[in-house]
C-alpha positions in Angstrom: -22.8 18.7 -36.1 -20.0 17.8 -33.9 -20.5 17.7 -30.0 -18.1 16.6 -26.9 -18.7 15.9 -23.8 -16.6 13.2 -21.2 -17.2 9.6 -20.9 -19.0 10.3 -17.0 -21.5 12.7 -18.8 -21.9 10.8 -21.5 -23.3 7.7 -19.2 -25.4 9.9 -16.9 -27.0 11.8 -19.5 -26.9 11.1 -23.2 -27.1 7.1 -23.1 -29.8 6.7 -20.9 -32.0 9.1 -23.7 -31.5 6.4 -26.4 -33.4 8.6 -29.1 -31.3 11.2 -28.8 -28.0 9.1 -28.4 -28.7 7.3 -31.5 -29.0 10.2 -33.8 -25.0 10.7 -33.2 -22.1 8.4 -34.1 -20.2 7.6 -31.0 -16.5 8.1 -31.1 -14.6 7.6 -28.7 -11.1 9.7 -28.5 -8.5 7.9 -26.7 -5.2 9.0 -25.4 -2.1 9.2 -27.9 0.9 6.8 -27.9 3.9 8.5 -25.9 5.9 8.6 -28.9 3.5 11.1 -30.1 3.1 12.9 -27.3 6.8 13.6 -27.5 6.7 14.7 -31.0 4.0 17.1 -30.1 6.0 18.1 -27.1 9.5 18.7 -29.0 7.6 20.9 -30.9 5.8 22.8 -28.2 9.1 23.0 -26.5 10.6 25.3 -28.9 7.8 28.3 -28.1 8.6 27.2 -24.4 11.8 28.0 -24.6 11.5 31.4 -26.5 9.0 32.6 -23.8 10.9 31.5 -21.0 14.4 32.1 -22.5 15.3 28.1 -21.6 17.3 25.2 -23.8 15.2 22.5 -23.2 17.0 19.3 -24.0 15.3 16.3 -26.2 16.1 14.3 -22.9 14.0 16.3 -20.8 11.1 16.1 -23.0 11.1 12.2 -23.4 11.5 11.8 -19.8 8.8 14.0 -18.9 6.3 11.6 -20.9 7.6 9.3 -19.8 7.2 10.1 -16.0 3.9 11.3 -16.7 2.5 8.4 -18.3 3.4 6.2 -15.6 3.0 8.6 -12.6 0.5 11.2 -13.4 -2.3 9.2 -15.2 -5.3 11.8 -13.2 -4.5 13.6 -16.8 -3.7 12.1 -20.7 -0.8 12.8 -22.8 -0.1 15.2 -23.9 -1.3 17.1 -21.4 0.4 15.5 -18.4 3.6 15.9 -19.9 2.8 19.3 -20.6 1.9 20.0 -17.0 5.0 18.8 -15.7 7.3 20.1 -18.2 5.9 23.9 -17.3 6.2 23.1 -13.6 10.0 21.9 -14.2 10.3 25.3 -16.4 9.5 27.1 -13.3 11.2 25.9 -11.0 14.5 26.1 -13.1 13.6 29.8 -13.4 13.7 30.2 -9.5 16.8 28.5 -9.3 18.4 30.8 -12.7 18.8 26.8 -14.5 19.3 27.5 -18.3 19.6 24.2 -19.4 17.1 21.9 -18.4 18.2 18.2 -18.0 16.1 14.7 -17.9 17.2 14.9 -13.9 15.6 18.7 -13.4 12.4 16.6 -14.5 13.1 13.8 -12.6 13.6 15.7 -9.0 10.0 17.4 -9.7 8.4 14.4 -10.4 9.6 12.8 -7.5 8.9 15.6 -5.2 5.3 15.6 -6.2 4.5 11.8 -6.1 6.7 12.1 -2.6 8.4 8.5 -3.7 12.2 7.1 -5.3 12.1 7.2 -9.0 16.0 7.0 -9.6 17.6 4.0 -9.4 19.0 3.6 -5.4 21.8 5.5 -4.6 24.6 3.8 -2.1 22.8 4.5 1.1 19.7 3.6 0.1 21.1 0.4 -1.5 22.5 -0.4 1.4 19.5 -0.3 3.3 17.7 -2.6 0.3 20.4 -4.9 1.6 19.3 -5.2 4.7 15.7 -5.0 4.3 14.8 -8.4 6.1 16.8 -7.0 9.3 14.6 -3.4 8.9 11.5 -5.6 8.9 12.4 -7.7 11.6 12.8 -4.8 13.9 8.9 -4.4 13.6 7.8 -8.4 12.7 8.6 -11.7 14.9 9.7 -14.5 12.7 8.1 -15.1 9.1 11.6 -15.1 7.5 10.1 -16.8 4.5 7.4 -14.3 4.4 10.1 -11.5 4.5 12.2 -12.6 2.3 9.8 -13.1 -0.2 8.7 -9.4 0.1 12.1 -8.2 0.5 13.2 -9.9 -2.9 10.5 -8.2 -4.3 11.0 -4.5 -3.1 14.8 -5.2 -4.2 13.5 -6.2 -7.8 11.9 -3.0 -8.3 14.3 -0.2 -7.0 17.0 -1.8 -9.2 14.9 -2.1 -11.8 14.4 -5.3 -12.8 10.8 -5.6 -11.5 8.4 -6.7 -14.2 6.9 -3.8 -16.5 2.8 -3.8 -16.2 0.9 -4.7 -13.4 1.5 -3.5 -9.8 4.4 -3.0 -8.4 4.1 -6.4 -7.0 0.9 -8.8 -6.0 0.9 -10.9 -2.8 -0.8 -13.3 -1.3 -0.6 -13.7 2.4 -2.3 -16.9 3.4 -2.0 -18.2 7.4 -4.1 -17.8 10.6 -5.4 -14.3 12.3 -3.4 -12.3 14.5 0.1 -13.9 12.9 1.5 -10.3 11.7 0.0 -10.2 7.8 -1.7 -6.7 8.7 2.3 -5.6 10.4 4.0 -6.6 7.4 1.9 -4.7 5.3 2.1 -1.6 7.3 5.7 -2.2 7.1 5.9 -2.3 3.7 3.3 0.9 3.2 6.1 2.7 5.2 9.1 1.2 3.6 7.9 1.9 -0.2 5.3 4.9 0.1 7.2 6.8 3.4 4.2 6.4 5.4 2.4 3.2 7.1 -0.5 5.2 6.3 -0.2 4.9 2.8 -2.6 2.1 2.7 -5.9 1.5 0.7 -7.8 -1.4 2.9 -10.6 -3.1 2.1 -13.0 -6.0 4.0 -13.5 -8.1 1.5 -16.0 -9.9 3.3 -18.3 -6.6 2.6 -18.4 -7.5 -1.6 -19.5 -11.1 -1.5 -22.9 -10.2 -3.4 -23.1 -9.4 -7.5 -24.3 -6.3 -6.6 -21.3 -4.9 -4.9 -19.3 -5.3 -8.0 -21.0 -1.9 -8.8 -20.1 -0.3 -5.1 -16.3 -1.3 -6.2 -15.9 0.1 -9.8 -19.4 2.0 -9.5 -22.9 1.3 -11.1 -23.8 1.1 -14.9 -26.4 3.5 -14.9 -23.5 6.5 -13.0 -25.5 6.8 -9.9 -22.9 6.0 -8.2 -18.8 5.5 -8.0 -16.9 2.9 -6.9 -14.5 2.9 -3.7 -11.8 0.8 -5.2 -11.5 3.0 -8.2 -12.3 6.6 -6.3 -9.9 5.5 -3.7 -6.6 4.2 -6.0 -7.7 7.5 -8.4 -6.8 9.6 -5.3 -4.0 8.2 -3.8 -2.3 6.5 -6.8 0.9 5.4 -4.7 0.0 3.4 -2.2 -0.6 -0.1 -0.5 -3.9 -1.7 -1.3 -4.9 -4.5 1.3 -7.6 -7.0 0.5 -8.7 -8.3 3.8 -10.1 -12.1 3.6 -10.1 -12.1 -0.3 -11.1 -15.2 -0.6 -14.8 -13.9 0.7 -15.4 -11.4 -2.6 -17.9 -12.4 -4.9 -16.1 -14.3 -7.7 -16.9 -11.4 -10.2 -14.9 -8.9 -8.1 -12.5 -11.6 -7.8 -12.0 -11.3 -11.7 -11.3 -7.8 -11.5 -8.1 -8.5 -10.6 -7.2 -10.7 -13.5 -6.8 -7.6 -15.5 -5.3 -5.2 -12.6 -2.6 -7.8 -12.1 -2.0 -7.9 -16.0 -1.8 -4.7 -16.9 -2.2 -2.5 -14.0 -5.1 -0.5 -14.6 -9.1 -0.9 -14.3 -11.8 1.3 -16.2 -14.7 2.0 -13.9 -18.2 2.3 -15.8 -17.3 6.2 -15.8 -14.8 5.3 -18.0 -11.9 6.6 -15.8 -8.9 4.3 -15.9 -7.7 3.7 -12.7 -3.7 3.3 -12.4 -2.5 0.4 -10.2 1.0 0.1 -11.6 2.4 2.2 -8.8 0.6 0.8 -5.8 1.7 -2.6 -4.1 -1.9 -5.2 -4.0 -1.8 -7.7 -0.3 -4.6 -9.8 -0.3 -5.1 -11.5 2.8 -6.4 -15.1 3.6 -7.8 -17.4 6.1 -8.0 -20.3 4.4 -6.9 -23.7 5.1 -4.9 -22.3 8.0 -5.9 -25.3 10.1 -3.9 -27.1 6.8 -0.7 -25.1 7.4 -0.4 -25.6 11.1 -0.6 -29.0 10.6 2.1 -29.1 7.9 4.2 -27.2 10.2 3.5 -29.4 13.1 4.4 -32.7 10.5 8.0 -31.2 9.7 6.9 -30.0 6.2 9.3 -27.6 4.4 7.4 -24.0 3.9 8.4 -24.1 0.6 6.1 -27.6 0.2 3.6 -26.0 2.1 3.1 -23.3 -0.3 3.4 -25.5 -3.3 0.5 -28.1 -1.5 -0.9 -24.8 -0.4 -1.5 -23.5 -4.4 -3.5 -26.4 -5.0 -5.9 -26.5 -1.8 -6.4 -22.8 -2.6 -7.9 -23.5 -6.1 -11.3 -24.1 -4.0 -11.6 -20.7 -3.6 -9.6 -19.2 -7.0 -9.4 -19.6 -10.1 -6.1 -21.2 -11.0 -5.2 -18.0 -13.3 -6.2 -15.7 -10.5 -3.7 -17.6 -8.5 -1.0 -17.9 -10.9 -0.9 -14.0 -11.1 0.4 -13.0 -7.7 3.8 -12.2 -7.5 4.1 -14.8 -4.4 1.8 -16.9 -2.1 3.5 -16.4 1.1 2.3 -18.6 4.3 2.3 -17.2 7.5 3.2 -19.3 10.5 1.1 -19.5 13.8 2.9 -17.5 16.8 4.8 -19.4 19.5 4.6 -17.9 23.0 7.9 -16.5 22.8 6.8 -15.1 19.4 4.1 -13.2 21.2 6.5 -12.3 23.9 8.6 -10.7 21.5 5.1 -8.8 19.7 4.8 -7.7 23.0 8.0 -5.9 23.9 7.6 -3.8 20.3 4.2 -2.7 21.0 5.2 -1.4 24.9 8.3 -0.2 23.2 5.9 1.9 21.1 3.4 3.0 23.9 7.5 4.0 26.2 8.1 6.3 23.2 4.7 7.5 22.8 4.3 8.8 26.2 7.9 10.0 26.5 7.3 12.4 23.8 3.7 13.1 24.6 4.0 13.4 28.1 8.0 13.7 29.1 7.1 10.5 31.1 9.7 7.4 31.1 7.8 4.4 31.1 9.6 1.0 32.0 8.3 -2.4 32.3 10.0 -5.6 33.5 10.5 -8.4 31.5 7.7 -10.5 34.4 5.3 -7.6 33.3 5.8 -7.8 29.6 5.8 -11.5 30.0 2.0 -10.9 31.8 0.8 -8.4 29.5 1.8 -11.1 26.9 0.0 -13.7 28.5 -3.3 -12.2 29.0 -3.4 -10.7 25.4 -2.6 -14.0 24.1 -5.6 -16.2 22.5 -4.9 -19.9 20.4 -7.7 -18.5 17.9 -6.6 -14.8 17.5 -3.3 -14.9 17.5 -1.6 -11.5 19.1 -4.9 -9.9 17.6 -6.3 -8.9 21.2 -2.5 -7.3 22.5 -3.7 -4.3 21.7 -7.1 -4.2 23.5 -5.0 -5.5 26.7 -2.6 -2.9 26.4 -5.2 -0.4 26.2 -7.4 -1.6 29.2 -4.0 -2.5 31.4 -1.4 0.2 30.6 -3.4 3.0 29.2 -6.3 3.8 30.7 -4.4 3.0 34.2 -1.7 5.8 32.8 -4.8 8.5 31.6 -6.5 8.3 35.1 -3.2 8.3 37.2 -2.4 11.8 34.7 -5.5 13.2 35.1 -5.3 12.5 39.6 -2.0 14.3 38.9 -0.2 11.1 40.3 2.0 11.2 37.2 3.7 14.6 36.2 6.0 15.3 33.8 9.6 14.1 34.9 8.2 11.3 36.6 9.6 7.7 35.7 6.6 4.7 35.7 8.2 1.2 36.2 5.2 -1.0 35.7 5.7 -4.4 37.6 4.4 -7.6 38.7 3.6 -7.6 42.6 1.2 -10.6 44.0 0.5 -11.4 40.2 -1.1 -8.2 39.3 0.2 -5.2 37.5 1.5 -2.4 39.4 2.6 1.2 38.6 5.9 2.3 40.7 6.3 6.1 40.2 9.8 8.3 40.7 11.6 10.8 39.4 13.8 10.4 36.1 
């Protein structure tokens, strides 16, 4: 007697009936090397190209495994291969293609995972060049910070990043509200197309045994886990850690083997695939350490070496030693914040322009304000936000909504007798 079923089903129903379980012998079928998932495939590709009248080339067939082993891991070889060789087929058809190419299968692949998968082309190479100026436009100061990430981005669209693990693994250690969250919405939108492209996590919500299970889900298959669920369904991606250094050390250990080999089995069995996302963990700690480094005259780069060792209180040296970089972010000066400012009115001008047809202005002594009163020595720029929402744009919604601002009309928002003021025209 021969029976099948999948690993999930297996751990919800079968195991827990031990009686019955132990009257089988439990083998488990894993998925074939791509070497023979292209053999089966050269061979399948010969009907595939009598039914559909096609020359598929040897070339197309090896890169399709070898696209879907590494992007499309929600199925096994051969089957993934198989899904995206038929879905090249087809579109080859529509476009009367009688010769499919390894670049027919690469185009497909890379409109479905909506990311670069050729090497950068000149414009795009250029822009790689001149990735610490693109980040810069969105993130005050941190040069070491983004030159660290920008090496790193560089490393893997020329292909020279290393093969396994994540894209890349960082670290971001330094005080709150000093532009660790930016950066990594920066670099969602820079890799993935979207700053939305982001996996985030409070760490601070696993710092119990138990919520090992709520991350890669329980033993007994009551229940999944959101690390796993979430990187199963949206495989390219940004995962941030926030305050990392507060997750149970079990959870911490996870990691060991997703920065190794970029993949964890939750206790469904289902392998979830990390090697396309880029992991940010975020830390607090010892940021009263780095601030006085900086204020001593201490070189970043001895900081972060000083910094390795201090961090060891909270990590185990290998879990350390597996992060692509340990970057240290600087405290904000108030010209820094300043600066933070100016890019989030910039965004709120634009906002409004296009949601309203309303030109908003501000002066540099209201900017300057508005920087000073979202200001705090503990947060950071953390509370900008909240002041631009309670000064700028709940003033804006009610003056809308009394009709004192219509579409055309040009808001120059100003300091008179030290408060904020709102000076309407015409554009």
């Amino acid at each position: 007697m021969i029976g099948t079923t999948y690993p999930r089903e297996y751990k919800q129903t079968i195991e827990p009936q031990s009686d019955f379980a132990e009257a089988f012998e439990v083998i488990r079928v894993e998925e074939i090397s791509s070497a023979d998932a292209t053999r089966i495939l050269v061979y399948e590709s010969i009907i595939l190209e009598r039914q559909f009248r096609i020359m598929i080339t040897f070339g197309a067939v090896k890169q399709a495994v070898a696209l879907a082993s590494k992007y499309f891991r929600d199925k096994l070889l051969p089957s993934s291969a198989r899904e995206l060789l038929k879905e090249v087929i087809s579109n080859a058809r529509d476009r009367k293609v009688k010769v499919l190419t390894s670049d027919d299968v690469i185009n497909i692949a890379q409109r479905r995972v909506d990311i670069p998968l050729k090497q950068a082309k000149a414009d795009e190479a250029q822009k790689l060049l001149n990735l610490e100026s693109i980040i810069h436009e969105r993130l005050i100061d941190q040069e070491e910070a983004v030159s660290a990430v920008s090496r790193s981005l560089r490393e893997y669209r020329s292909g020279l990043a290393r093969k396994g693990g994540p894209i890349a693994a960082f670290l971001f250690v330094g005080p709150t509200g000093v532009g660790k969250t930016e950066l990594s919405k920066i670099i969602a939108n820079i890799q993935f197309g979207s700053k939305d492209a982001m996996i985030r996590f409070d760490m601070s919500e696993y710092q119990d045994k138990q919520s090992v299970f709520r991350f890669i889900g329980s033993p007994d298959g009551t229940m999944t886990g959101s690390l796993t669920d979430a990187v199963l369904a949206k495989p390219y991606s940004l995962v941030l850690l926030d305050e990392f250094e507060k997750a149970h050390p079990d959870i911490l250990n996870l990691f060991l083997q997703v920065f190794d080999d970029g993949r964890l089995t939750d206790n469904f069995g289902r392998i979830a695939d990390f090697q396309n996302t880029i992991i940010i963990a975020t830390s607090n700690a010892h940021s009263d350490f780095i601030k006085t480094e900086i204020e001593n005259g201490k070189a970043m780069a001895e900081i972060s070496d000083n910094l390795k060792k201090k961090l060891t209180e909270y990590f185990r040296p290998e879990l350390i030693n597996r992060f692509s970089n340990i970057i240290v972010f600087k405290s904000l000066s108030p010209d820094d914040i300043i600066s933070v400012t100016g890019i989030l009115l910039k965004d709120l001008s634009e906002e409004v322009k296009q949601s309203q047809q309303v030109e908003l202005v501000f002066s540099d002594e209201a900017i300057k304000e508005i920087a000073r009163l979202g200001y705090d020595p503990v947060f950071g720029a953390r509370p900008l936000r909240g002041v631009i929402s309670e000064k700028i744009r709940s003033v804006l919604a009610e003056k809308i909504l009394k009709n004192e601002i219509v579409k055309g009309s040009k808001i120059s928002v100003e300091i008179e007798n030290n408060n904020l003021v709102f000076n309407a025209g015409q554009i």
